[in-house]
C-alpha positions, 0 to 999 in steps of 0.5 A, spaced: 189 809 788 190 803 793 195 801 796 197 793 798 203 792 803 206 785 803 207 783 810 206 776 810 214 773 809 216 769 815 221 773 817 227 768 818 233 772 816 231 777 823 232 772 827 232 772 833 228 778 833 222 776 829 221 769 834 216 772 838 215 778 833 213 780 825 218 783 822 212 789 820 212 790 827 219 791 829 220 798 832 224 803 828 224 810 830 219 809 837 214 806 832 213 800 828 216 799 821 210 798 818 207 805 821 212 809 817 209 806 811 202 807 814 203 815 816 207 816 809 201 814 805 196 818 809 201 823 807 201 822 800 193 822 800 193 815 799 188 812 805 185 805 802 190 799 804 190 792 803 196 788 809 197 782 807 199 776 813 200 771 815 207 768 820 204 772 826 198 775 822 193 776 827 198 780 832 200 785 825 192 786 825 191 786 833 196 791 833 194 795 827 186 795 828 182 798 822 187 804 821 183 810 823 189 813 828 193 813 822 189 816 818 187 810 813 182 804 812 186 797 813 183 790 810 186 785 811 188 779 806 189 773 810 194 767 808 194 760 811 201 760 808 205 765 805 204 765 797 209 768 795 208 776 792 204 774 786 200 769 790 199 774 796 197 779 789 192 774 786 188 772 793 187 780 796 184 782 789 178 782 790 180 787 796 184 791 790 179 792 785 180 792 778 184 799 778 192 800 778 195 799 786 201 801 789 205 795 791 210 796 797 215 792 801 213 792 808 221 791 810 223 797 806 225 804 808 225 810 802 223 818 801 221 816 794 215 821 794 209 816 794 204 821 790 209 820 784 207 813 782 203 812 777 201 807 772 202 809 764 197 808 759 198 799 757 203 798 762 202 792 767 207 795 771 212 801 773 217 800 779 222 804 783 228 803 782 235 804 785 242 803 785 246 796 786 249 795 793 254 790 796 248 785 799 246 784 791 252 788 786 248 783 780 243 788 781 235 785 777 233 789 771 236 794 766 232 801 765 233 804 759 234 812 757 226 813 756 225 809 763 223 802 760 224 796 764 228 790 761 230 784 764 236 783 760 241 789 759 246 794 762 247 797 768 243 793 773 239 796 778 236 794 784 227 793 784 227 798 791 219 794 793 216 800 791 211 801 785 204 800 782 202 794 779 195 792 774 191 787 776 190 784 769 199 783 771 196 777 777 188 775 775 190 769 772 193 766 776 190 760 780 187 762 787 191 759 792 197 758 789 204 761 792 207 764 786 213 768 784 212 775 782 218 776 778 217 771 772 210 775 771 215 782 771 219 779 766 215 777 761 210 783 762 217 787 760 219 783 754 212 785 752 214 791 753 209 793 758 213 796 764 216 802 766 220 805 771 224 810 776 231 810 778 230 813 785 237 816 788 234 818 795 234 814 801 232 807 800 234 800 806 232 793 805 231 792 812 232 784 812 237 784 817 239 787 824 244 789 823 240 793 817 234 795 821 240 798 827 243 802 822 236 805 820 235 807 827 241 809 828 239 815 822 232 815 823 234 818 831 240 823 827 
């Protein structure tokens, strides 16, 4: 299985650490956030990525190169402005192939073991997810007892930035075209094609400094 990391945003809620910086490659820990994500596929055998960027892009590749020290082999989706999730998705498929991908957020942090994911037979999507926090108490989408997605029901959980996605779920879309990934879930899900995982283990959305220092702080505990 390949795997995409979404690298493109502009960083905006960083700021000022993202002025002269990619959010990607903010340091946690003595390395790069996006290297964690790097080591941790390698780990989990997955070694075929696609980065998709564009605010700063070519300091992400300059810095990344072809992956060979970290153990994968990265390609590079090139975007002259960011075009959103599904958008980022549609351009980088010729790079992806026609099977399932793993999809992750490159400003997340979690220990959701990565050779858990997998893609049911007719889904077009399974994501991770995980409880709701004080930045988002309204949560995304409820996951019902035989771990199926719904956009609508009780309680609420969080999409962690973490899952596998089908192509068929993007490759209509218009090339070239900014395009949000969350309306294709949801109706993707009220076809009743997408699955889930509730993940109770470490997960940060690292969109702030203050949540970037609070992950330092608890990776060098």
């Amino acid at each position: 299985m390949k795997a995409m990391i979404l690298a493109a945003g502009l960083g905006t809620r960083m700021r000022p650490l993202t002025d002269h910086c990619p959010k990607p490659l903010l340091p946690v820990a003595g390395k790069p956030l996006i290297v964690h994500h790097l080591e941790r596929l390698a780990m989990a055998g997955i070694r075929d990525i696609v980065i998709n960027v564009s605010y700063r892009g070519q300091q992400i590749i300059d810095a990344l190169g072809d992956g060979e020290r970290y153990g994968v082999s990265l390609q590079f989706s090139v975007e002259r402005t960011p075009l959103e999730t599904a958008g980022g998705l549609r351009q980088a498929l010729p790079l992806l192939g026609e099977a399932p991908f793993i999809l992750l957020n490159g400003d997340i942090w979690t220990d959701f073991p990565l050779e858990r994911l997998a893609l049911a037979d007719g889904d077009l999507a399974s994501l991770v997810m995980v409880d709701t926090t004080d930045f988002h108490r309204g949560g995304d989408f409820h996951l019902d007892s035989q771990g199926r997605l719904h956009a609508e029901g009780e309680p609420r959980l969080i999409y962690a930035g973490l899952g596998v996605v089908h192509p068929a779920l993007i490759a209509d879309l218009p090339a070239g075209e900014a395009v949000k990934l969350a309306p294709l879930l949801i109706d993707a899900m009220r076809a009743g094609r997408v699955g889930g995982w509730h993940h109770r283990g470490d997960w940060v959305d690292v969109g702030t400094p203050q949540r970037l220092a609070e992950l330092e702080a608890r990776l060098r505990s």
